[in-house]
N, C-alpha and C positions, 0 to 999 in steps of 0.2 A: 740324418735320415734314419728313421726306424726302418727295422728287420723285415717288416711290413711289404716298406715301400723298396726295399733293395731288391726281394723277390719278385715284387709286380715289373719291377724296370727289368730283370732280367729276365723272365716269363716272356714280356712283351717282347724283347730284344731275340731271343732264339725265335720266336713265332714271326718275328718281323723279316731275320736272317733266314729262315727257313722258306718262308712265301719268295724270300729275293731269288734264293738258289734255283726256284724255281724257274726264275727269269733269265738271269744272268749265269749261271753255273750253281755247281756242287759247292759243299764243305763239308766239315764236322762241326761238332754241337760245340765247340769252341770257337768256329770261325764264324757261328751263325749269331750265336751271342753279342762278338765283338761286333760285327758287319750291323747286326742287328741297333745296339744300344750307339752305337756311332749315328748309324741312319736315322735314328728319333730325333740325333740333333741337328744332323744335314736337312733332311726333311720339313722339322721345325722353322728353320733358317732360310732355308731355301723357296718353300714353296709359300709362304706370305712376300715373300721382294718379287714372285711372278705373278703374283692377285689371283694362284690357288687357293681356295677354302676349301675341303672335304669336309663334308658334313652329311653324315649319313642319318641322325637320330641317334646313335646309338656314340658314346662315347670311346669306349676299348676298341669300337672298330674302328676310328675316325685317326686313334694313337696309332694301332698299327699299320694301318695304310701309306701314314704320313712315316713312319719308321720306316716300313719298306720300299716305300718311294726314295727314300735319301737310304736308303741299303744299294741300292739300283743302282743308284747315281755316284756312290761313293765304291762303289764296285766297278763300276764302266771305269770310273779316271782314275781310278788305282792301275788297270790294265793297260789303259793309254798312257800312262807315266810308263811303267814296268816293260 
């Protein structure tokens, strides 16, 4: 992976963990990151096995939706475990 592309995943990842905190609670710029870059995979994973598609037109919006969707989701049943 180029230097490129490890900045865009973690750009997307703190702005995906950031819109979650919104939802679900607070963090810091490290827990929004992790929460964040986790949720791109939950979300990715997650929301085609329920015949979600987001599709806005736009690209960058459609990644972090789908990121902060599984930030959500992976934040609720972290707290339901915990």
């Amino acid at each position: 992976m180029q230097i490129g592309s490890l900045i865009a995943v973690a750009v997307i990842g703190i702005v995906a963990g950031w819109l979650a905190s919104f939802i679900v609670g607070g963090g810091g710029l490290i827990k929004y990151l992790i929460w964040g870059v986790l949720g791109s995979v939950v979300g990715g994973v997650v929301l085609p096995l329920f015949g979600v598609n987001i599709n806005t037109g736009t690209p960058l919006l459609d990644t972090i939706l789908v990121a902060t969707i599984g930030a959500v989701l992976l934040v609720l049943v972290a707290r339901l475990i915990a």
